[in-house]
C-alpha positions in Angstrom: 47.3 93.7 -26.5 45.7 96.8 -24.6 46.3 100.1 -25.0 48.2 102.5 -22.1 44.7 103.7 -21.3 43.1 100.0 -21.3 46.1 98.8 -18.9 45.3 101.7 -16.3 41.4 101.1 -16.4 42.7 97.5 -15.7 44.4 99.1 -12.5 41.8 100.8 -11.6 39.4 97.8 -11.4 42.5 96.2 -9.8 42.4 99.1 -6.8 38.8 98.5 -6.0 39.0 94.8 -6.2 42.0 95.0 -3.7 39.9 97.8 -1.0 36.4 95.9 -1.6 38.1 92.4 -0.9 41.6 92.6 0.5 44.4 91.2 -1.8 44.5 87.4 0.0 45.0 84.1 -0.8 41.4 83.3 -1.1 40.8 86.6 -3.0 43.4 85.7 -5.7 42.3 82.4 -6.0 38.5 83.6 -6.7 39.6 86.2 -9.0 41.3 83.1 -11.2 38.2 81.2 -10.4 36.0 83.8 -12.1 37.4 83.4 -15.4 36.3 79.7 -15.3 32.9 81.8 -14.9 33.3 83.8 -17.9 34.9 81.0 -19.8 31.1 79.3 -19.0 29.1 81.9 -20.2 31.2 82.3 -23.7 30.1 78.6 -24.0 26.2 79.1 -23.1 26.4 82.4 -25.3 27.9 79.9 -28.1 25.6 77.5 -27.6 22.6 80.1 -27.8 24.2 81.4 -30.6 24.3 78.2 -32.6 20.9 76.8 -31.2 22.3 73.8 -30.4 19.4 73.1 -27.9 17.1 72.3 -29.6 14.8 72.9 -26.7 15.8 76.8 -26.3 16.9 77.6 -29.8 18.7 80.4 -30.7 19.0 82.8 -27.8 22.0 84.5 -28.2 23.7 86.3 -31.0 27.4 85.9 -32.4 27.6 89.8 -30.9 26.7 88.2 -27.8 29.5 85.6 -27.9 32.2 88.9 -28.8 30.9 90.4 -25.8 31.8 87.0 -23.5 34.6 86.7 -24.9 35.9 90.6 -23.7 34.6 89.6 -20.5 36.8 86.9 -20.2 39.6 89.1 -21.8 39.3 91.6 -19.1 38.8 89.3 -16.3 41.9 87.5 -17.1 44.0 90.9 -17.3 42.5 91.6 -13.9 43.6 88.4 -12.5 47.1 88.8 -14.1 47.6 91.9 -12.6 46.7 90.9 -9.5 49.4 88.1 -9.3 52.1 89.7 -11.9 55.6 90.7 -10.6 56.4 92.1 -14.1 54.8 94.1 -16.2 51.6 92.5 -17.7 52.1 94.4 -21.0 55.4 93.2 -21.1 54.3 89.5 -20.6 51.5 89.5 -22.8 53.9 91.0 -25.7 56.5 87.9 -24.6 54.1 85.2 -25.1 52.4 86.4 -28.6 56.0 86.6 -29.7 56.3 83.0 -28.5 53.0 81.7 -30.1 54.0 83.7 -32.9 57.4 82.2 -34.1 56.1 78.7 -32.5 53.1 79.2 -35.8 55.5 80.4 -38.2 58.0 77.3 -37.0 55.0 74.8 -38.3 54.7 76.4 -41.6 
């Protein structure tokens, strides 16, 4: 899913994460919390996008909604590596593979 380079920025973010906040309990639990966060602002940036509310209108754009949706992307690969005892790569390619032959399966 990311590239060599991608997974060490992920790291990276993962390191000063862990020496701003500590690596505990609480901590993990609020960086799984956070993509409940992001997952929320893909759905307001949808709803802008669609102008759904008809009180706002359109206020966001679908490039809006692609940028969300990497925030939740990288906010989930944060939070896996911060709980992972394998290699995220690894489990990432795993479970496409899984979803994968699961699709083909129903066809």
């Amino acid at each position: 899913m990311l590239e060599p380079d991608q997974w060490k920025t992920i790291y990276r973010l993962v390191g000063w994460l862990d020496r701003e906040n500590g690596r505990s309990q609480e901590e993990i639990s609020l960086r799984l919390l956070k993509l409940a966060e992001e997952v929320g602002e893909v759905s307001q940036a949808w709803i802008g996008a669609t102008g759904q509310n008809p009180r706002k209108g359109i206020t966001h754009s679908r490039s809006d909604v692609c940028d969300e949706l990497v925030d939740v992307i990288v906010t989930a690969a944060v939070a896996l590596v911060s709980i992972a005892d394998g290699n995220p790569d690894d489990m990432v390619a795993e479970k496409l593979a899984k979803i994968e032959a699961r699709s083909q399966a129903a066809t």
